[in-house]
C-alpha angles and dihedrals in degrees: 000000000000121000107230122207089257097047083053095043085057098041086095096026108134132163118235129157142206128212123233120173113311084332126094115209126197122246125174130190117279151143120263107202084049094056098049102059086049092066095047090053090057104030093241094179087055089040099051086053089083087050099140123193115232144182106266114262116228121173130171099267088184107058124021101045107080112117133031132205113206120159087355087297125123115229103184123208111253128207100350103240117214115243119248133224095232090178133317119308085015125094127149136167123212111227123195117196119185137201113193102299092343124095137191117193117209120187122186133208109192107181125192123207100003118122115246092249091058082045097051091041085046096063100040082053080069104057084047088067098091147129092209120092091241135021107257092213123115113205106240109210095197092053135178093234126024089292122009130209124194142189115207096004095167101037119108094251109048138234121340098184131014144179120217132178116201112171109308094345129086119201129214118199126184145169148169108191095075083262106159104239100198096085095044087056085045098058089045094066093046084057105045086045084063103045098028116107118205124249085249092058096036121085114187113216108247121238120233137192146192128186122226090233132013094201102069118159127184114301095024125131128217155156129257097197106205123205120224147197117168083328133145109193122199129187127208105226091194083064092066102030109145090006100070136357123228103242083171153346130219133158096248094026149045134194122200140163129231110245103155130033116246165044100332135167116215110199104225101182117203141196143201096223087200095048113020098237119154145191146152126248116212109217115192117205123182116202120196112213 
């Protein structure tokens, strides 16, 4: 099977994160000196100028997103795939529509309370994320999206990969089999814009949480009971190393047991599995000696 550009631009994807003040911002792993020709090729300082904030955008991913028309041809969604938690702040979900052999590959990044430059940075950190000496994408001023990577923007048979970022998400496209991707992404767009509902009319459902004993000392074990409402929860071991460790994990509860006295936090992130949204719950645990 053929290795397109974006399948080599994410064979050394990896997410790592650095941590600045209570936030947490997204940083995958990328090369430097490849990133910044890039931005000399497209301006970047002159094209983060029209940088606009905007309401987040959350749509139901689940449901409402099954079929695409594109040329007056039907691509259908195959195998729906379920969406991950990537990080706080930081959910996305991979579609694959299909037209008789042929295959296109979407993955979306929907991020919650980041601004859009991190956003933007964020997804130029991506395409970074290649083997290759430069990236192979060409800025497209007219979009779609609010700002439109290519690949292969001038050849006969379109784009076979592209980056777009509409509002909070960042959208993926790919495909092998020489589909021009533009007017996929295109249509995408036209779609989420439909069935999207604006952060003002949008209230995420708030995750809660109780423990099965508030006097806990070191070497006890308990339950952290999470409420849920559409909700997939996720816990970052590497948060409570040394402080906890992890009996068992289950979607609505979590046993752990007590390694270290004190006031701890333990991260519980948290996602709206319609919409993507996605957030972080504080638990605070305090262990007696």
């Amino acid at each position: 099977m053929p290795v397109s550009i974006l399948q080599r631009t994410l064979a050394l994807f990896i997410f790592c994160f650095a941590i600045t003040g209570n936030s947490q911002t997204m940083k995958p792993f990328y090369n430097q000196e490849t990133l910044n020709r890039f931005k000399s090729k497209i301006d970047y300082a002159v094209l983060t100028q029209s940088l606009k904030t905007q309401s987040p955008i959350f749509a139901n991913w689940q449901n409402n997103i099954n079929t695409l028309s594109v040329n007056n041809e039907v691509w259908r969604r195959i195998a729906k795939n379920p969406p991950s938690i990537f990080k706080e702040h930081h959910a996305g979900i991979e579609v694959v529509f299909e037209k008789g052999e042929h295959q296109i590959t979407v993955m979306m990044h929907i991020l919650t309370q980041q601004s859009i430059q991190t956003i933007f940075d964020f997804m130029l950190e991506m395409m970074a994320s290649t083997s290759m000496l430069d990236i192979p994408y060409q800025y497209a001023p007219d979009g779609p999206g609010d700002y439109y990577f290519g690949h292969g923007i001038h050849s006969s048979t379109g784009e076979q990969s592209a980056y777009s970022l509409y509002s909070n998400i960042i959208i993926v496209a790919n495909s092998i089999h020489e589909i021009d991707v533009r007017p996929v992404v295109s249509e995408m767009i036209k779609i989420i814009k439909n069935e999207s509902i604006r952060s003002h009319g949008y209230k995420p459902v708030a995750l809660t949480c109780s423990l099965s004993s508030q006097k806990i000392s070191v070497g006890n074990t308990f339950k952290i009971y999470l409420s849920q409402n559409q909700m997939d929860t996720d816990i970052d071991i590497e948060n409570i190393k040394n402080l906890f460790e992890l009996i068992e994990y289950k979607q609505q509860e979590i046993e752990l047991k007590a390694l270290t006295p004190g006031k701890h936090v333990i991260p519980v992130r948290f996602m709206d599995t319609n919409t993507l949204y996605s957030n972080v719950l504080n638990v605070e645990v305090t262990v007696k000696p």
